[in-house]
C-alpha positions as CSV (number, residue, x, y, z in Angstrom):
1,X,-13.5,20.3,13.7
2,X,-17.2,18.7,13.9
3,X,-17.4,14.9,14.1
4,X,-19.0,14.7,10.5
5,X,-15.9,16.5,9.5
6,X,-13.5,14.6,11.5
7,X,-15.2,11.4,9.6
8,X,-15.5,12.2,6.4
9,X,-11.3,12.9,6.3
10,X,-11.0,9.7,7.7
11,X,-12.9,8.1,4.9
12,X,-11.0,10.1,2.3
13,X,-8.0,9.2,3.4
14,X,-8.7,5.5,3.9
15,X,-10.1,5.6,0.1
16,X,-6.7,7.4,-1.0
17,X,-4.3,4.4,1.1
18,X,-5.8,1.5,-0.3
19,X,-3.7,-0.5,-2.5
20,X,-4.5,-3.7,-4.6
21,X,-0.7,-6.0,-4.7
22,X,-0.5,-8.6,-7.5
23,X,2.4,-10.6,-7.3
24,X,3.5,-11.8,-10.4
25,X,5.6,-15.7,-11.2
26,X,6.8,-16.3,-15.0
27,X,6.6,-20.0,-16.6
28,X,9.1,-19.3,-18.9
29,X,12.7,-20.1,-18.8
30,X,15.2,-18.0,-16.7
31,X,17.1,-16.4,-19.7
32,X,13.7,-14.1,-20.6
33,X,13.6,-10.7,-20.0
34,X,10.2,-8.5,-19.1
35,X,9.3,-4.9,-18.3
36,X,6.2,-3.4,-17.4
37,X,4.2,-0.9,-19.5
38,X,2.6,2.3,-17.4
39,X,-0.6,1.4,-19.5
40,X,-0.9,-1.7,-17.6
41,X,-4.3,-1.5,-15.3
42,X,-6.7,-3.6,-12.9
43,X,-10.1,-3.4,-15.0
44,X,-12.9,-4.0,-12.6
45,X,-15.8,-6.4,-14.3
46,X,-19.4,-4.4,-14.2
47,X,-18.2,-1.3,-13.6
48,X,-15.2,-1.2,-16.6
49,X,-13.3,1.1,-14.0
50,X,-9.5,1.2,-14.1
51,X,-7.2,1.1,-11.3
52,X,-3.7,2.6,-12.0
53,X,-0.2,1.0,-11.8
54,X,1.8,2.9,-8.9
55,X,5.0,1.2,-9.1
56,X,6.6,-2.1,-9.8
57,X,9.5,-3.8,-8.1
58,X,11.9,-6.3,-9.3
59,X,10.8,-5.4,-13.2
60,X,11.8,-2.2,-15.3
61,X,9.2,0.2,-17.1
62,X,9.1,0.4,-20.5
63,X,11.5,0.7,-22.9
64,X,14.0,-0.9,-20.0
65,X,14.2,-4.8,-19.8
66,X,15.0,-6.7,-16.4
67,X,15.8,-10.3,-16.8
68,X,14.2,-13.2,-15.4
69,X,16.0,-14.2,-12.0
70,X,13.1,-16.5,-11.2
71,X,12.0,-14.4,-8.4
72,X,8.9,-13.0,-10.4
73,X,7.9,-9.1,-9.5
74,X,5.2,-7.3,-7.7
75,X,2.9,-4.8,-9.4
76,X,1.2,-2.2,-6.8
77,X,-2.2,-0.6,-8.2
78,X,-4.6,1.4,-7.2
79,X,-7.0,0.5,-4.9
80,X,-9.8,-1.6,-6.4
81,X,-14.1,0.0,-6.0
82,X,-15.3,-1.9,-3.1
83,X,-18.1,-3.5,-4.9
84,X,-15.5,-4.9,-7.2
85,X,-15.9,-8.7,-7.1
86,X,-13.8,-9.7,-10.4
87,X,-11.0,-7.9,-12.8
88,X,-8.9,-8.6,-15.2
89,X,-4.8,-7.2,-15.2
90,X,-4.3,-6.0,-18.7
91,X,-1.0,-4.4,-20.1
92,X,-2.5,-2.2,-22.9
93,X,0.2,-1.8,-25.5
94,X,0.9,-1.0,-29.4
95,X,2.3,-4.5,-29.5
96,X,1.7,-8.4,-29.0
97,X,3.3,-10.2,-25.8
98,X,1.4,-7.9,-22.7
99,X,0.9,-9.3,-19.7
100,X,-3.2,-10.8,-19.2
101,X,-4.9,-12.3,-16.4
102,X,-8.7,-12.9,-16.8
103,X,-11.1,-13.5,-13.9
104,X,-9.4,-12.5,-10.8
105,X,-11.7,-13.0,-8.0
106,X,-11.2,-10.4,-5.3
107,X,-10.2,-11.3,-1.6
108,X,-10.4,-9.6,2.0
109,X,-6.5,-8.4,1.8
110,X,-6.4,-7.0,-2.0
111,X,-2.9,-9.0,-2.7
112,X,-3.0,-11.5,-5.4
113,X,-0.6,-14.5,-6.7
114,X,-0.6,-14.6,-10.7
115,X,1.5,-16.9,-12.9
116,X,2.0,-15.9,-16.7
């Protein structure tokens, strides 16, 4: 294998193992139940790209409910473009109530805090 070869598989699979983490904290009371929606994306400002939901823990997928045992959940997405500087976490669903974060600023390590 030549060394432009040998780099550019590198590179793909670098592109293909990054992950953005967003760590997710509820402000309502402990008796509330969520679940996550697989329509739920990372939407990159100035590009409109979406990033993907892989998997959750610690919250079921819709129609499933998990309650709220005040340890919040963790939402693992695709990994963001790397001239992303901002996105917003939408839940896109046929009804009111999805989860919303505006303005994220990106970081060096891709893992974000959020409170709803």
């Amino acid at each position: 294998m030549s060394q432009t070869a040998e780099l550019t598989e590198v590179k793909t699979l670098e592109s293909e193992e990054r992950q953005t983490i967003v760590h997710c904290t509820s402000n309502s009371d402990d008796s509330a139940a969520y679940r996550i929606w697989p329509s739920t994306y990372l939407i990159e400002h100035g590009s409109d790209r979406r990033a993907k939901l892989l998997t959750a823990y610690n919250i079921s997928f819709a129609p499933q409910w998990t309650l709220n045992d005040g340890r919040g959940f963790t939402l693992i997405f695709e990994g963001l473009s790397k001239k992303c500087k901002s996105f917003d976490l939408m839940e896109i669903i046929p009804q009111a109530g999805g989860f919303e974060q505006f303005n994220i600023p990106r970081n060096n390590t891709d893992v974000y805090q959020v409170s709803f």
